[in-house]
C-alpha positions in Angstrom: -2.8 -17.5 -0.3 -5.3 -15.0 1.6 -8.6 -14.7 -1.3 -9.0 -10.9 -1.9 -11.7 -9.8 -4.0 -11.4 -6.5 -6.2 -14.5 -5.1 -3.6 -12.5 -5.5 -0.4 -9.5 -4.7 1.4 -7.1 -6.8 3.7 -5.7 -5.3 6.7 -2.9 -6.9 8.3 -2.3 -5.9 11.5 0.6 -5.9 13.8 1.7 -4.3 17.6 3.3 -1.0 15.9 2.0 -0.9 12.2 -1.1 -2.0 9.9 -1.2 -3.0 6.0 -3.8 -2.3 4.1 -4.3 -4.2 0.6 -7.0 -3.7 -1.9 -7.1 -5.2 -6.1 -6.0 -2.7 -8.7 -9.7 -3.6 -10.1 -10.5 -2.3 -13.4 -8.4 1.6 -13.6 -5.3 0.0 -14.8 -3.3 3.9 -14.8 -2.4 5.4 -12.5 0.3 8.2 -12.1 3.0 9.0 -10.0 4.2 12.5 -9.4 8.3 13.4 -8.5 10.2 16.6 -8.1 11.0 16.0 -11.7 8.9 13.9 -13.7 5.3 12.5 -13.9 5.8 8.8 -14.7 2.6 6.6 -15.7 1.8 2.9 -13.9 0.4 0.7 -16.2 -1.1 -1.9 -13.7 -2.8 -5.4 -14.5 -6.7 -6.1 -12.1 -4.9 -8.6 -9.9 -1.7 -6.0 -8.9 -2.1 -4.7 -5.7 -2.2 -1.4 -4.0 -0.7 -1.9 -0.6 -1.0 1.0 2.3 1.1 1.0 5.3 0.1 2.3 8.0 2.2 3.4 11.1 -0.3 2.5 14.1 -3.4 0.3 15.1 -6.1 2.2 15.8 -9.3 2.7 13.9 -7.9 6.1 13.0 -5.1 4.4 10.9 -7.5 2.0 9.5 -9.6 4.9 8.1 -6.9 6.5 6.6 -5.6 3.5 5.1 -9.2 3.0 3.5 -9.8 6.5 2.2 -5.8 7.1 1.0 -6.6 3.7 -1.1 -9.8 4.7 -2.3 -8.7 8.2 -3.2 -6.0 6.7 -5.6 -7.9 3.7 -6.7 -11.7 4.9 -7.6 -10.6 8.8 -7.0 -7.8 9.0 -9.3 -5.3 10.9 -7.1 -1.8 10.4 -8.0 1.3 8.8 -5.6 3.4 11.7 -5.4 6.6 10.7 -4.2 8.8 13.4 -2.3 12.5 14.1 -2.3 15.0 12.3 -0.3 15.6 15.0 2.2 11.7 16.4 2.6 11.1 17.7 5.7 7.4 16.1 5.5 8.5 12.8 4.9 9.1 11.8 9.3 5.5 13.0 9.7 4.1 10.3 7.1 1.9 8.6 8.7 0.6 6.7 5.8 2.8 5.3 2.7 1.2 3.4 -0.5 2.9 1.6 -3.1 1.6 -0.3 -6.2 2.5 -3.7 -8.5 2.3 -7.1 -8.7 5.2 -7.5 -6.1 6.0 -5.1 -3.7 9.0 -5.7 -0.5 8.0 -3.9 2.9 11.8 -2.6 4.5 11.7 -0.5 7.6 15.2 1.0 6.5 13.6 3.7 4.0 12.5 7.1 4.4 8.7 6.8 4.1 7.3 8.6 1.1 10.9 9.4 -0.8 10.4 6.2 -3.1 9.4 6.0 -6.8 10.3 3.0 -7.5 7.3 1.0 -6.9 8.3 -2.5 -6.1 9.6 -1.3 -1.9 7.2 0.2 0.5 8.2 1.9 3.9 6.8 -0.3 6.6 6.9 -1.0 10.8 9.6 -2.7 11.9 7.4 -6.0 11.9 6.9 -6.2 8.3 10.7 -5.5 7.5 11.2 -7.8 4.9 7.7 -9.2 3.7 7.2 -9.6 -0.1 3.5 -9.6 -1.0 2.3 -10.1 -4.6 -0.8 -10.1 -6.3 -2.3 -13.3 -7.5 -5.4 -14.5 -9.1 -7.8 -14.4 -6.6 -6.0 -13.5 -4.1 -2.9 -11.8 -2.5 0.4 -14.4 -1.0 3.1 -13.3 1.5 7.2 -14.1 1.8 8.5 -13.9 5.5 5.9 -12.5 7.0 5.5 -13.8 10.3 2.1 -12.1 11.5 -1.1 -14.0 10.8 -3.8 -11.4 12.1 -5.9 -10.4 8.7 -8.9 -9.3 8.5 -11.3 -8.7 5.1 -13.6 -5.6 4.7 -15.5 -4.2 2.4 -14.1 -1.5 0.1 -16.4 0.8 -0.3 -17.2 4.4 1.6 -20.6 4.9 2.8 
């Protein structure tokens, strides 16, 4: 188990992509928005919010940071797109939200509702994470370069 406190965010980092996990905290709504329906997530304080990233840099890590802080403290909703979206290739950020969530590198980032699979870098095809007391634990993940920040934007 990596600890995770509800004021910080885990990155994971690979060579092509980068994770980045924060605590559901205290808001435990959120919404989701389709082409058809608005559906509500009723989330416990240890679920997780999980952002992947496609890319290393700083730039990524940023992004990662403010797209979980917009949904977490902000209250913006996921908005899932359409299968066929033209927008969806030029993601370069994904989020997804629960107590368990499966990383596959064979979905169109973006395009996903259901909430339990996440769009990932070929290097996290695969990797379960759930949220635990405390903490965060990973299935078959094979990367062990994590790093803990604060969550907060100054």
């Amino acid at each position: 188990m990596i600890q995770l406190n509800s004021d910080e965010m885990l990155l994971v980092r690979g060579k092509e992509g980068t994770l980045g996990i924060v605590k559901v905290g205290e808001n435990k709504q959120f919404f989701l928005e389709t082409d058809t329906e608005e559906i509500i997530l009723a989330l416990e304080p240890e679920d997780l919010l999980v952002a992947s990233g496609f890319g290393i840099d700083q730039t990524i890590i940023n992004g990662l940071k403010c797209v979980l802080y917009m949904i977490r403290v902000v209250g913006s909703p996921f908005i899932a797109l359409p299968k066929k979206h033209p927008a969806s290739k030029r993601l370069k950020i994904v989020v997804s939200a629960g107590d368990r969530i499966r990383l596959s590198c064979t979905i169109k980032p973006g395009t996903h509702p259901e909430q339990d699979i996440l769009c990932g870098a070929g290097e996290f095809d695969g990797v379960e994470i759930s949220g635990v007391e405390g903490g965060v634990e990973f299935k078959n993940l094979k990367i062990d370069n994590f790093e803990t920040i604060p969550f907060e934007i100054n």
